[in-house]
mmCIF file as gemmi writes it, N, C-alpha and C atoms, coordinates in Angstrom:
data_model
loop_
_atom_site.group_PDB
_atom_site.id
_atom_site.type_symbol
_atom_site.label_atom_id
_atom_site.label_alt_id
_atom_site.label_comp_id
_atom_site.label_asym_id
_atom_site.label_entity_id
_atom_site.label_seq_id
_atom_site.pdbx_PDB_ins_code
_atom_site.Cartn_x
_atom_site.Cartn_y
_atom_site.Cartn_z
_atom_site.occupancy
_atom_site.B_iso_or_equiv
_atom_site.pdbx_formal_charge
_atom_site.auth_seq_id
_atom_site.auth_asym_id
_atom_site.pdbx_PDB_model_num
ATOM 1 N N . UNK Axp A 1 ? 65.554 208.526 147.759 1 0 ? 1 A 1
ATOM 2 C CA . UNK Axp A 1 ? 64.548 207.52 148.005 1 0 ? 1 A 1
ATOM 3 C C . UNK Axp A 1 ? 65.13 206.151 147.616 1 0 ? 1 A 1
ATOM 4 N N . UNK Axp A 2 ? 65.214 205.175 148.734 1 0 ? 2 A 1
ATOM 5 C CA . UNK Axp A 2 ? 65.884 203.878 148.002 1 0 ? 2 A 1
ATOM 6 C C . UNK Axp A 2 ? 64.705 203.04 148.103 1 0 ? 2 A 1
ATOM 7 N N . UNK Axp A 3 ? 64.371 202.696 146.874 1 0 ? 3 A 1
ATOM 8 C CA . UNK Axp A 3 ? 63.636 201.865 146.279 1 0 ? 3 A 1
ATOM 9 C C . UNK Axp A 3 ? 63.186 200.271 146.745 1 0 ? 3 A 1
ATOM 10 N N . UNK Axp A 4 ? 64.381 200.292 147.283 1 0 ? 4 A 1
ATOM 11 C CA . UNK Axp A 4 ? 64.654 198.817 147.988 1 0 ? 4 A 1
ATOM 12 C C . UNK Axp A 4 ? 64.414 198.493 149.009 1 0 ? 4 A 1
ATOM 13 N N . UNK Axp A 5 ? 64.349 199.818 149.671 1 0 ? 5 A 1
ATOM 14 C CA . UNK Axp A 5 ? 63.86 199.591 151.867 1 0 ? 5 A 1
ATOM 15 C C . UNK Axp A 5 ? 62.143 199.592 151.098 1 0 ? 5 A 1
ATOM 16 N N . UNK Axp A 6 ? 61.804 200.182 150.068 1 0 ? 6 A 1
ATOM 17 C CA . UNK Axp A 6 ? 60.265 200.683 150.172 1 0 ? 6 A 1
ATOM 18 C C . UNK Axp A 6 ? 59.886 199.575 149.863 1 0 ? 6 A 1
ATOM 19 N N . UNK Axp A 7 ? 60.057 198.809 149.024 1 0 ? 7 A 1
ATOM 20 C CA . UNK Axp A 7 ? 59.873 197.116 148.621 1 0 ? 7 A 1
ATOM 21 C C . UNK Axp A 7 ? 59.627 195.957 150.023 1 0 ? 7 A 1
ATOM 22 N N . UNK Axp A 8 ? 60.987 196.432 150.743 1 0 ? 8 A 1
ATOM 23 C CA . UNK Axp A 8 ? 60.777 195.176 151.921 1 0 ? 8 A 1
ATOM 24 C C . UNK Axp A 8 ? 60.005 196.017 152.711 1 0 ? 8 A 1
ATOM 25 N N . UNK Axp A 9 ? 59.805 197.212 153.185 1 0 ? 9 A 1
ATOM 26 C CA . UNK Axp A 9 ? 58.62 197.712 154.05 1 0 ? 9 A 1
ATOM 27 C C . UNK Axp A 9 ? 57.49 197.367 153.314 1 0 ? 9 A 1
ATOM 28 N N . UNK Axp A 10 ? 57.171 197.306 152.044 1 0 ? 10 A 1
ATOM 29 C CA . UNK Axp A 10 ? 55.857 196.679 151.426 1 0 ? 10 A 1
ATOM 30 C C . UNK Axp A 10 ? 55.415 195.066 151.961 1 0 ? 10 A 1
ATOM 31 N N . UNK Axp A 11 ? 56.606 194.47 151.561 1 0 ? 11 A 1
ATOM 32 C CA . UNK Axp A 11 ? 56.697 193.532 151.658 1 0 ? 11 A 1
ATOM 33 C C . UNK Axp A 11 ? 56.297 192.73 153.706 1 0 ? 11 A 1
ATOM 34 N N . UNK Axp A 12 ? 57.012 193.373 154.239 1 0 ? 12 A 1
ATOM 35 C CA . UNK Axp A 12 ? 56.586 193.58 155.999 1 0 ? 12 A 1
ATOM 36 C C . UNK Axp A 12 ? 55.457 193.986 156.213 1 0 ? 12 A 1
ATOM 37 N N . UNK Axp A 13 ? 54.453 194.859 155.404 1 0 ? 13 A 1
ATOM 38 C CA . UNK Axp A 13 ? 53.277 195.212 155.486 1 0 ? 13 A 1
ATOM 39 C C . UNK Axp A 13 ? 52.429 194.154 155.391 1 0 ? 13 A 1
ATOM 40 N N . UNK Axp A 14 ? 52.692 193.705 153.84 1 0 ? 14 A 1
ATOM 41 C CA . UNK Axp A 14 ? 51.655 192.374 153.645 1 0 ? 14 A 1
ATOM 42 C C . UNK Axp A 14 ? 51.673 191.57 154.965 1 0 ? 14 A 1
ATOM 43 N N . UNK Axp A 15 ? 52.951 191.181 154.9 1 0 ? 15 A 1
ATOM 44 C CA . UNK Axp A 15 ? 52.803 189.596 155.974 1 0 ? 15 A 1
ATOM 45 C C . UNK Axp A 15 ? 52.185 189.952 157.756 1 0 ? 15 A 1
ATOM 46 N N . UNK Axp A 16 ? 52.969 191.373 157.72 1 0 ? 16 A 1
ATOM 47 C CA . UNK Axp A 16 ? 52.514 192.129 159.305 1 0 ? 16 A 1
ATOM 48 C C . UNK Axp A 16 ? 50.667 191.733 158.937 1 0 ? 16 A 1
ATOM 49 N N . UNK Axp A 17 ? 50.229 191.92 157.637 1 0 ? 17 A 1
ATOM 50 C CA . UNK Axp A 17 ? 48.559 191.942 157.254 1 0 ? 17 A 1
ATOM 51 C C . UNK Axp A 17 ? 48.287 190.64 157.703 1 0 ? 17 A 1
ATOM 52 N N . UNK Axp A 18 ? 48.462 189.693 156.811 1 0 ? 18 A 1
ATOM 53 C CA . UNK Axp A 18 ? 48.22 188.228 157.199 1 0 ? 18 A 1
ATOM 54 C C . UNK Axp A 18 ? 48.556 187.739 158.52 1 0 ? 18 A 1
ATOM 55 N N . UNK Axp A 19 ? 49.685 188.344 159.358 1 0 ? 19 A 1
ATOM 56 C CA . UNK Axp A 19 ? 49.544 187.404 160.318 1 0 ? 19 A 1
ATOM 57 C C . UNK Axp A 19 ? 48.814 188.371 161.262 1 0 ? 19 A 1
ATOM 58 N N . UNK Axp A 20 ? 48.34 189.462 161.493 1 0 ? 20 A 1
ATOM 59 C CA . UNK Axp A 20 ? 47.542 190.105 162.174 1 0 ? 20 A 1
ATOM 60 C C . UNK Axp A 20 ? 45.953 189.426 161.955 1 0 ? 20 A 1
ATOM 61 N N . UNK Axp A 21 ? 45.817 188.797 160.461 1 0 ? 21 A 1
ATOM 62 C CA . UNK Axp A 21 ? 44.382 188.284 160.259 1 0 ? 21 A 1
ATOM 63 C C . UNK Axp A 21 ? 44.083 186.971 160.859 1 0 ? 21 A 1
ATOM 64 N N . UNK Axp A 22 ? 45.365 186.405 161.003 1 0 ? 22 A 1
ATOM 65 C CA . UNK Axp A 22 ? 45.57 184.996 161.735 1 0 ? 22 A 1
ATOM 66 C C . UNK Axp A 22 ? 45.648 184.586 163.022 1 0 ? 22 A 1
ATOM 67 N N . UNK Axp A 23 ? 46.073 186.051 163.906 1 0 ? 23 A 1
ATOM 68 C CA . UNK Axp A 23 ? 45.587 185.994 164.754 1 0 ? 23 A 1
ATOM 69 C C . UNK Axp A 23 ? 44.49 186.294 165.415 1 0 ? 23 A 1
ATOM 70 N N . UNK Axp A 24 ? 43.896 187.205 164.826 1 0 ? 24 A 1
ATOM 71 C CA . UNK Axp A 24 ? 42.249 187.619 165.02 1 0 ? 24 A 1
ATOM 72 C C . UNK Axp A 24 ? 41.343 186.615 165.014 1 0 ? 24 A 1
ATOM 73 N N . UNK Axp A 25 ? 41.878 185.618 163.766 1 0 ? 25 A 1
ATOM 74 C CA . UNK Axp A 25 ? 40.985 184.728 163.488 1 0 ? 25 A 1
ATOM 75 C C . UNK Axp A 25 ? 41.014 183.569 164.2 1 0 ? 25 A 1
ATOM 76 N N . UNK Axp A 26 ? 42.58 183.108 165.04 1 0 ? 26 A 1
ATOM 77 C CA . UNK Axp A 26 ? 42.556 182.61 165.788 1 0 ? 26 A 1
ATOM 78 C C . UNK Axp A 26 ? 42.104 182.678 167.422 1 0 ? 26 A 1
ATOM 79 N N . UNK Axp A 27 ? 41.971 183.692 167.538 1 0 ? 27 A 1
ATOM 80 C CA . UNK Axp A 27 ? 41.663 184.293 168.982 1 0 ? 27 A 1
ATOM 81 C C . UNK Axp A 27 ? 39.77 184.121 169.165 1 0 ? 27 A 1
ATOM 82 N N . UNK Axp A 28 ? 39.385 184.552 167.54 1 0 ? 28 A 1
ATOM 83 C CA . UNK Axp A 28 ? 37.495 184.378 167.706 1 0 ? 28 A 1
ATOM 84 C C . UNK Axp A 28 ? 37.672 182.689 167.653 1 0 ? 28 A 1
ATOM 85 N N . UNK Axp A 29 ? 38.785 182.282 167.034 1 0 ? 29 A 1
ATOM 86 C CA . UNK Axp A 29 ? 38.211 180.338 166.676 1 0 ? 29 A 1
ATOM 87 C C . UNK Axp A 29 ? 38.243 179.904 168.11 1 0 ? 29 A 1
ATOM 88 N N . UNK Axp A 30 ? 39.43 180.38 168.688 1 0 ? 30 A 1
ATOM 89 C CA . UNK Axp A 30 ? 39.617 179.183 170.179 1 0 ? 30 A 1
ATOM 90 C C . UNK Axp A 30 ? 38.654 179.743 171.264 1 0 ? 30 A 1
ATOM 91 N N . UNK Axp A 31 ? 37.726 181.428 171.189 1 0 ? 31 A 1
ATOM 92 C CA . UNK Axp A 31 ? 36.707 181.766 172.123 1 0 ? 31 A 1
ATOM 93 C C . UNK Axp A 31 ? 35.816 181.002 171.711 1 0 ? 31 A 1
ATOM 94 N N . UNK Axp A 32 ? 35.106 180.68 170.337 1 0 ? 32 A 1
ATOM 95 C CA . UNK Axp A 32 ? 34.257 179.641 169.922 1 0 ? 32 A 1
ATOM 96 C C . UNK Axp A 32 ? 34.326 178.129 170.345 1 0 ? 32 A 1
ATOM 97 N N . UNK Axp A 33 ? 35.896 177.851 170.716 1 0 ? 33 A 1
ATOM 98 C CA . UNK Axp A 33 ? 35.896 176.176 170.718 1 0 ? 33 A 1
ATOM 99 C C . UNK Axp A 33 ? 35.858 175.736 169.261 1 0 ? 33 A 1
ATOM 100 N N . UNK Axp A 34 ? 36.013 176.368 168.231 1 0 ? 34 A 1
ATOM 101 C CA . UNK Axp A 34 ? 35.86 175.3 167.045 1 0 ? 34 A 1
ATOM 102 C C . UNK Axp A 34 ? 37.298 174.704 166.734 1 0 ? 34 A 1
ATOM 103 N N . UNK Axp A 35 ? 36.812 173.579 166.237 1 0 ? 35 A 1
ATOM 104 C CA . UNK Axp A 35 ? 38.113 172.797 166.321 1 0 ? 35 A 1
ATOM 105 C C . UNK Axp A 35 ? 39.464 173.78 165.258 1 0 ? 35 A 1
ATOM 106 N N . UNK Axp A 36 ? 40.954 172.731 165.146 1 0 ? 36 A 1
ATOM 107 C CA . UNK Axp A 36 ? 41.554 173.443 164.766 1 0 ? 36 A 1
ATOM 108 C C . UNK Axp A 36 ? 41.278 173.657 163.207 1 0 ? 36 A 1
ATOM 109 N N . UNK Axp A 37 ? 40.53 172.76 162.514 1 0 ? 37 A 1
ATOM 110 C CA . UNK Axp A 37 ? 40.593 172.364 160.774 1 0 ? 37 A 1
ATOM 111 C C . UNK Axp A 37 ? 40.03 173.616 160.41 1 0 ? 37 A 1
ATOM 112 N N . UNK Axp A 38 ? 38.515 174.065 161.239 1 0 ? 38 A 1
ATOM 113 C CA . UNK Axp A 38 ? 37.722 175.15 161.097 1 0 ? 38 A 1
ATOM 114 C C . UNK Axp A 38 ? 38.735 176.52 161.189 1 0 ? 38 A 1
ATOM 115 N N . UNK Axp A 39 ? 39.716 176.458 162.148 1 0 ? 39 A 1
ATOM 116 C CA . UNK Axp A 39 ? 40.058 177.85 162.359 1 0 ? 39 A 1
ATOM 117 C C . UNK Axp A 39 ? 40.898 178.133 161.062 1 0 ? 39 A 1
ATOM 118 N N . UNK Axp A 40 ? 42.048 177.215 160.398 1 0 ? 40 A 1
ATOM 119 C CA . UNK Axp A 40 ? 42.928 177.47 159.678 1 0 ? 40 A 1
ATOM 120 C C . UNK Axp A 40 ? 41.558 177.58 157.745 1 0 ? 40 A 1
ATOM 121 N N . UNK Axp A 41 ? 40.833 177.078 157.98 1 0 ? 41 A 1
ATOM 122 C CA . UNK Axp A 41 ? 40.067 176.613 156.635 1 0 ? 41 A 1
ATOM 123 C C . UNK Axp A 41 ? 39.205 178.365 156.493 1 0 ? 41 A 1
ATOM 124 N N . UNK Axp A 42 ? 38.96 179.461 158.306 1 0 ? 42 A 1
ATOM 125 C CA . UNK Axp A 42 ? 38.56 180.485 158.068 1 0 ? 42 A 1
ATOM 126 C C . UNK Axp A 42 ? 39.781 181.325 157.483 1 0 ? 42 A 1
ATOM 127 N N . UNK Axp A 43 ? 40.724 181.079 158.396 1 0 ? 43 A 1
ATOM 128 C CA . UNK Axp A 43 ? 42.288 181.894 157.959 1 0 ? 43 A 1
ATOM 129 C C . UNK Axp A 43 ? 42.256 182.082 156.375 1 0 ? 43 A 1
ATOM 130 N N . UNK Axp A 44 ? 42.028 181.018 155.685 1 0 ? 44 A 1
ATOM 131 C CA . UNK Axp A 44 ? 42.247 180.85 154.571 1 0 ? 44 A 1
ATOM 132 C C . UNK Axp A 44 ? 40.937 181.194 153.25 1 0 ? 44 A 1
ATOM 133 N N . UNK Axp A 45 ? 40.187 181.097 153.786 1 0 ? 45 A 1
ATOM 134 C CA . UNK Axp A 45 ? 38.666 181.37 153.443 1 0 ? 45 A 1
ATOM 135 C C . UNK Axp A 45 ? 38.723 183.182 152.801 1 0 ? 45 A 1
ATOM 136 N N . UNK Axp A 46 ? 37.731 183.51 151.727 1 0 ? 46 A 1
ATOM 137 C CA . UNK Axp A 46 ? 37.879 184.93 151.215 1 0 ? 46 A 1
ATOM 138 C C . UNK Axp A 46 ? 36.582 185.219 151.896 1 0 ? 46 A 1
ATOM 139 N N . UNK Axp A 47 ? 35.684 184.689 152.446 1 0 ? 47 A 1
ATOM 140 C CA . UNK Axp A 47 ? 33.993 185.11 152.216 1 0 ? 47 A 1
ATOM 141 C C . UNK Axp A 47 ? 33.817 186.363 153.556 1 0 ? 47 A 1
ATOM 142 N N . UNK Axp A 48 ? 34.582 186.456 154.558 1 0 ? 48 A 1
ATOM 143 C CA . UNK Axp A 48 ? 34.46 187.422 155.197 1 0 ? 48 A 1
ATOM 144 C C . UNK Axp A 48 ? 35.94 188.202 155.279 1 0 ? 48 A 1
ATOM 145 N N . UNK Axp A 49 ? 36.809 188.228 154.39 1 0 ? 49 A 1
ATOM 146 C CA . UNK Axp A 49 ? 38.357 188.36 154.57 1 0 ? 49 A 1
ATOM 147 C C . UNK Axp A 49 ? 38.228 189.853 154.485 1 0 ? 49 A 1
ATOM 148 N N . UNK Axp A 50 ? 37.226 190.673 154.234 1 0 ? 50 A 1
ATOM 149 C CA . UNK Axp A 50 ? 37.467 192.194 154.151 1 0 ? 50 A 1
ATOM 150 C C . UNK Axp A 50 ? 37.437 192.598 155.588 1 0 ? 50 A 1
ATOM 151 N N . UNK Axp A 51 ? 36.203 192.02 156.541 1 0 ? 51 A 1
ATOM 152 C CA . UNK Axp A 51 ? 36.18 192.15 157.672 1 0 ? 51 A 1
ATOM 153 C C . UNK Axp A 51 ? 37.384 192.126 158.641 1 0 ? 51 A 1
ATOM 154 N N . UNK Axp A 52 ? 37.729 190.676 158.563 1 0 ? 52 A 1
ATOM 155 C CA . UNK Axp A 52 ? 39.054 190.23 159.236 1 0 ? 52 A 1
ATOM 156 C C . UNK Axp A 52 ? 40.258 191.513 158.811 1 0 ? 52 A 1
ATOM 157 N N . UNK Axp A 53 ? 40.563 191.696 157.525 1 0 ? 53 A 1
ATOM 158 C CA . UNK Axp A 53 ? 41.483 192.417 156.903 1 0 ? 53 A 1
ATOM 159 C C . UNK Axp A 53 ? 41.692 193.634 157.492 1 0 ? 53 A 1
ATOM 160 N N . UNK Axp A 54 ? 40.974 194.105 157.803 1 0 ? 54 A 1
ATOM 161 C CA . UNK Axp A 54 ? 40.465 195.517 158.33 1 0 ? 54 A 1
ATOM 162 C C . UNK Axp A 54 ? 40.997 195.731 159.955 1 0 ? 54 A 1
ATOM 163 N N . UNK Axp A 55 ? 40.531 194.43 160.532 1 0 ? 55 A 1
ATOM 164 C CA . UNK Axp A 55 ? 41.481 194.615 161.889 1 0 ? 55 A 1
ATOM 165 C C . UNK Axp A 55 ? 42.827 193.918 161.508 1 0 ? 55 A 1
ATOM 166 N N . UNK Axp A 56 ? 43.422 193.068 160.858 1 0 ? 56 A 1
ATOM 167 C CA . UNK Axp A 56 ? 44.588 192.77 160.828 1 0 ? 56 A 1
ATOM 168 C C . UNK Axp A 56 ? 45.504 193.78 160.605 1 0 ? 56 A 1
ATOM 169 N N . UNK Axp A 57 ? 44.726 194.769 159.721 1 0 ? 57 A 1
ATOM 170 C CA . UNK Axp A 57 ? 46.221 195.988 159.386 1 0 ? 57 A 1
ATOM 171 C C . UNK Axp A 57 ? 46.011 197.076 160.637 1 0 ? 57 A 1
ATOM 172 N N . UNK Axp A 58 ? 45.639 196.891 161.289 1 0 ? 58 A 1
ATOM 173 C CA . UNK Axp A 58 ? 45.998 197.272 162.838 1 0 ? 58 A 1
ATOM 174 C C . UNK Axp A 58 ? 47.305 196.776 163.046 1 0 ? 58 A 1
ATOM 175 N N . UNK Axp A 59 ? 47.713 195.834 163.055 1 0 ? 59 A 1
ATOM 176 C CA . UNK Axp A 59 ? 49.384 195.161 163.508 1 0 ? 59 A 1
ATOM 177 C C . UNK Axp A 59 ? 50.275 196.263 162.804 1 0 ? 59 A 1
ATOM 178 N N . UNK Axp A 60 ? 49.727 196.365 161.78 1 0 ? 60 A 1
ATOM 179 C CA . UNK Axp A 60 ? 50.605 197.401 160.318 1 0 ? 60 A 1
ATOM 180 C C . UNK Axp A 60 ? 51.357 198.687 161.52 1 0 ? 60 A 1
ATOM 181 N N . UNK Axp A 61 ? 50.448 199.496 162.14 1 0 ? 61 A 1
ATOM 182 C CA . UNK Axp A 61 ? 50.542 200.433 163.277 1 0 ? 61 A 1
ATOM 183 C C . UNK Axp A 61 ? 51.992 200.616 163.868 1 0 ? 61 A 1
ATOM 184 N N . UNK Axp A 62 ? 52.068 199.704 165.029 1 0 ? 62 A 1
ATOM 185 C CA . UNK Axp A 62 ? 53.294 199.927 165.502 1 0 ? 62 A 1
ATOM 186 C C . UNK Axp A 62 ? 54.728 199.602 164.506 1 0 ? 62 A 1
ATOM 187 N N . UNK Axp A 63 ? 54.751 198.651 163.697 1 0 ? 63 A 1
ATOM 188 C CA . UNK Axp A 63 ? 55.695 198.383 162.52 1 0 ? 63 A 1
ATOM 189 C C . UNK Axp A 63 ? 55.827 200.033 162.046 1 0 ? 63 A 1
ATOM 190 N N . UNK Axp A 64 ? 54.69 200.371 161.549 1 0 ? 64 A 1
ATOM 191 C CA . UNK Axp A 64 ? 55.192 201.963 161.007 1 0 ? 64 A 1
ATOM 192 C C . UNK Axp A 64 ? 55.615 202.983 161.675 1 0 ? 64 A 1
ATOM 193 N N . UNK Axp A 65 ? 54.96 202.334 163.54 1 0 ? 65 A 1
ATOM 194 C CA . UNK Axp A 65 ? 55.995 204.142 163.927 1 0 ? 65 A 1
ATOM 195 C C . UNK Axp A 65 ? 56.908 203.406 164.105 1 0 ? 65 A 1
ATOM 196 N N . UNK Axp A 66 ? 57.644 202.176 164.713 1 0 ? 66 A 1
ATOM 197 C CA . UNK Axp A 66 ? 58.789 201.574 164.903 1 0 ? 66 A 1
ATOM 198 C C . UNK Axp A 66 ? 60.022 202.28 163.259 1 0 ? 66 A 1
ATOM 199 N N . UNK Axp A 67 ? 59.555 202.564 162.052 1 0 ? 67 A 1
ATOM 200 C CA . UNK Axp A 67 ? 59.744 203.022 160.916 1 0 ? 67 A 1
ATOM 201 C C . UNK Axp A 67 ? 60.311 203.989 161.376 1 0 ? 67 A 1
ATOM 202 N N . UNK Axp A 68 ? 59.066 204.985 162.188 1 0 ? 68 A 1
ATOM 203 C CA . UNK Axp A 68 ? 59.568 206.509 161.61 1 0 ? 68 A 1
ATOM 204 C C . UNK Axp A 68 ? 60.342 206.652 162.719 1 0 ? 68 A 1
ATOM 205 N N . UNK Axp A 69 ? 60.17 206.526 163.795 1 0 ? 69 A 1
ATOM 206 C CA . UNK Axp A 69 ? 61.009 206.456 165.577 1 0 ? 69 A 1
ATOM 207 C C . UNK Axp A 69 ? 62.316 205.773 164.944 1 0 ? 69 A 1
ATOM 208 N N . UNK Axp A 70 ? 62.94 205.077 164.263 1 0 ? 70 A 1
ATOM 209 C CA . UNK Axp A 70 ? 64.329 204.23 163.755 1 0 ? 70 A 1
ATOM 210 C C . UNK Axp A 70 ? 64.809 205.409 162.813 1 0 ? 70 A 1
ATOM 211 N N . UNK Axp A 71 ? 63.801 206.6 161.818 1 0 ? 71 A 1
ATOM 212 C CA . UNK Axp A 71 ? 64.698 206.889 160.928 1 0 ? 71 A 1
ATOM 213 C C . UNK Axp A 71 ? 64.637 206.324 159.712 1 0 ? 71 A 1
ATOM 214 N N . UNK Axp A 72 ? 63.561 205.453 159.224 1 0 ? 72 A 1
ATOM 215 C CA . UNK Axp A 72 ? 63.871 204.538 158.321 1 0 ? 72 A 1
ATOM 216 C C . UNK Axp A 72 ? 62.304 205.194 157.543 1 0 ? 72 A 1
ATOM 217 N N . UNK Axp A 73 ? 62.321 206.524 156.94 1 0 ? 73 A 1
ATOM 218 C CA . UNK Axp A 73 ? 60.956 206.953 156.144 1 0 ? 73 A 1
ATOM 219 C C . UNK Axp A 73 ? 60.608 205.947 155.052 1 0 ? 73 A 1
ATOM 220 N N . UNK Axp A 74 ? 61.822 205.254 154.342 1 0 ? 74 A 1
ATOM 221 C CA . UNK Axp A 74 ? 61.499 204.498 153.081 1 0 ? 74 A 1
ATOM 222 C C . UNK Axp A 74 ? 60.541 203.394 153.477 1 0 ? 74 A 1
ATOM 223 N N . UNK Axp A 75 ? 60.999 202.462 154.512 1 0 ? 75 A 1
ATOM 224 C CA . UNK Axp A 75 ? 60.769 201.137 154.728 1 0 ? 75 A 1
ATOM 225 C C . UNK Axp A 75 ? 59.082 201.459 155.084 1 0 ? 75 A 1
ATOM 226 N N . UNK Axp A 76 ? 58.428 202.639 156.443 1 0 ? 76 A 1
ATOM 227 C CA . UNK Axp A 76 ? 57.482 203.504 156.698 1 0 ? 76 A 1
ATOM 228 C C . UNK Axp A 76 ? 56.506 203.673 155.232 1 0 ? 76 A 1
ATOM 229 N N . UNK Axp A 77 ? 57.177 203.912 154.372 1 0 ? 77 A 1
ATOM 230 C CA . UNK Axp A 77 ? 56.308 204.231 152.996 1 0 ? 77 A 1
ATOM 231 C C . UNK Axp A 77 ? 56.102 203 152.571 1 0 ? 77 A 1
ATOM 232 N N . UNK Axp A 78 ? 56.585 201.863 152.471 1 0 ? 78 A 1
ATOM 233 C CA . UNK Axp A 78 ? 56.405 201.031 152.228 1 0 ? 78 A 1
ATOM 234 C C . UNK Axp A 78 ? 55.15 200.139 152.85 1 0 ? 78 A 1
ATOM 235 N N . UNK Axp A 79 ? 54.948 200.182 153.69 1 0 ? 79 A 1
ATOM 236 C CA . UNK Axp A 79 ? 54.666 199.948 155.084 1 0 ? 79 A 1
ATOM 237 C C . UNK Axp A 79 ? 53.147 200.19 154.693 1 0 ? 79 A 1
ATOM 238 N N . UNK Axp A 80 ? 53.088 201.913 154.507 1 0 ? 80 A 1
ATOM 239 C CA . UNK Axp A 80 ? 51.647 202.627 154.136 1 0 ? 80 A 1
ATOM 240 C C . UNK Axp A 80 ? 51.29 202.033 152.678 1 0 ? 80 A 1
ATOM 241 N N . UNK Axp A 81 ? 51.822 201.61 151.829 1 0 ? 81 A 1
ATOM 242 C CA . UNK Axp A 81 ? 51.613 201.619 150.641 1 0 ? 81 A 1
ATOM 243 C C . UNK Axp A 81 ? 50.964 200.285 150.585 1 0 ? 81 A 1
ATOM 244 N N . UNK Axp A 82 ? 51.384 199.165 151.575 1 0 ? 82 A 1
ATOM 245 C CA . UNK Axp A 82 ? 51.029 197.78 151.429 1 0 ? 82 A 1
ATOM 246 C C . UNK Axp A 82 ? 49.595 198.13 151.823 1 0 ? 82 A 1
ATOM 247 N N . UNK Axp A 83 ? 49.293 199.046 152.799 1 0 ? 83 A 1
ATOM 248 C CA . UNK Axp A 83 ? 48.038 199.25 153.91 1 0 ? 83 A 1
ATOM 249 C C . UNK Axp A 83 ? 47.062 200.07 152.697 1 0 ? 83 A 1
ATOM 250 N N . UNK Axp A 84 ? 47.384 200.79 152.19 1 0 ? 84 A 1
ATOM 251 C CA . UNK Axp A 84 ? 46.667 201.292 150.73 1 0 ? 84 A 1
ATOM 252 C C . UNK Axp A 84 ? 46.324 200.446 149.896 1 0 ? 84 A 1
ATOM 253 N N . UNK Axp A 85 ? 47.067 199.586 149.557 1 0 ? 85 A 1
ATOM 254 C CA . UNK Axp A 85 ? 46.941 198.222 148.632 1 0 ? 85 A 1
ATOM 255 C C . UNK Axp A 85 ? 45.948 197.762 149.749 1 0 ? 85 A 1
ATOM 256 N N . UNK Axp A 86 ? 45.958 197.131 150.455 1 0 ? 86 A 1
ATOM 257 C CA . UNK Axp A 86 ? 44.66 196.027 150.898 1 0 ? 86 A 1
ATOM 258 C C . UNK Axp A 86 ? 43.667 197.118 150.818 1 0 ? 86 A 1
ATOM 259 N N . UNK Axp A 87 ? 43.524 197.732 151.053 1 0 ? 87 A 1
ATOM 260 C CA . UNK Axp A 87 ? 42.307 198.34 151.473 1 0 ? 87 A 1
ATOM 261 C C . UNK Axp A 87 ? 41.712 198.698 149.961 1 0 ? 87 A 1
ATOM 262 N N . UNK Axp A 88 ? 42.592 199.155 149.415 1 0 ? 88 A 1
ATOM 263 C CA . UNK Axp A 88 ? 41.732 199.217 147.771 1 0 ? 88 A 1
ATOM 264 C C . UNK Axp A 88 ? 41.481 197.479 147.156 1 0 ? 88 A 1
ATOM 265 N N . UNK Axp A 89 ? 41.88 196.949 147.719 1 0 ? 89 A 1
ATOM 266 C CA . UNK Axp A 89 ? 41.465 195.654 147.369 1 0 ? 89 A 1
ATOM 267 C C . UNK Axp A 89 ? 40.466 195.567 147.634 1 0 ? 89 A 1
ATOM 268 N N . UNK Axp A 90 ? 40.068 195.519 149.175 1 0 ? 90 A 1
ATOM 269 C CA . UNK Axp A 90 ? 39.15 195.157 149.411 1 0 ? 90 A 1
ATOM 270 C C . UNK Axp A 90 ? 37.777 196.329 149.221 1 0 ? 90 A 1
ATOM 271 N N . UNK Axp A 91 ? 38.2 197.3 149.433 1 0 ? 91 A 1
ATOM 272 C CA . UNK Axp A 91 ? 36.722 198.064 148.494 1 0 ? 91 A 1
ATOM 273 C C . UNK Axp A 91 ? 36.743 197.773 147.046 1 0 ? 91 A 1
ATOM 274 N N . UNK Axp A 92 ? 37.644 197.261 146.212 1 0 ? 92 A 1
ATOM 275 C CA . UNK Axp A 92 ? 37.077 197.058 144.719 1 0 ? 92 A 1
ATOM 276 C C . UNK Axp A 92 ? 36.281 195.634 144.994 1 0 ? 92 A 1
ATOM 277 N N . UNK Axp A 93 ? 36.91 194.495 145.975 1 0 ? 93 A 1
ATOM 278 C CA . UNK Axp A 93 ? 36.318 193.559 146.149 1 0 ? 93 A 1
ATOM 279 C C . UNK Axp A 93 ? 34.494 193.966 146.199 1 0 ? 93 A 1
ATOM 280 N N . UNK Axp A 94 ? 34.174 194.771 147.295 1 0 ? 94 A 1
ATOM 281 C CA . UNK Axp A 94 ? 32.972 194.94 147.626 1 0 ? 94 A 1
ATOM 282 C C . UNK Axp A 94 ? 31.846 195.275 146.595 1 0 ? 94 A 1
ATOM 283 N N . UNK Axp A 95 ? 32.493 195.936 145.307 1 0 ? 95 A 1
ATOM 284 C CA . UNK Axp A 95 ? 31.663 196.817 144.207 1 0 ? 95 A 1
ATOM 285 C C . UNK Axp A 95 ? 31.351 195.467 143.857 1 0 ? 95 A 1
């Protein structure tokens, strides 16, 4: 187990997270028309971020079979582990 692919597959998870939320959030801002200040100020905003969060780690998806289809199980675990992390975030958030 190298320790180090599982780190940057963690690490690819998060950001695969955020920019999957950024685009979601950009895609409802520009069907709305709201200007650009509004879209980046929701991007950034926590008050509905479990919602958003939830479809962003959808992107997570193909990154992980791209993982296991390459051969690369560590980076794959990594990958799942970031997607475990948000999601327990955001249900402790909810309690």
């Amino acid at each position: 187990m190298n320790k180090k692919a599982i780190v940057i597959g963690f690490l690819i998870g998060l950001v695969t997270t955020f920019i999957g939320i950024s685009i979601y959030t950009l895609i409802i801002g520009v069907t709305l028309d709201l200007p650009s200040q509004d879209i980046i100020n929701k991007i950034l905003s926590t008050s509905i971020l479990g919602k958003r969060a939830s479809i962003g780690v959808l992107l997570n998806l193909p990154v992980f079979y791209y993982f296991l289809n390459k051969k690369k199980e560590d980076y794959a675990k990594g990958v799942l582990i970031a997607i475990v992390l948000v999601a327990l975030i955001f249900i402790l958030n909810k309690l």
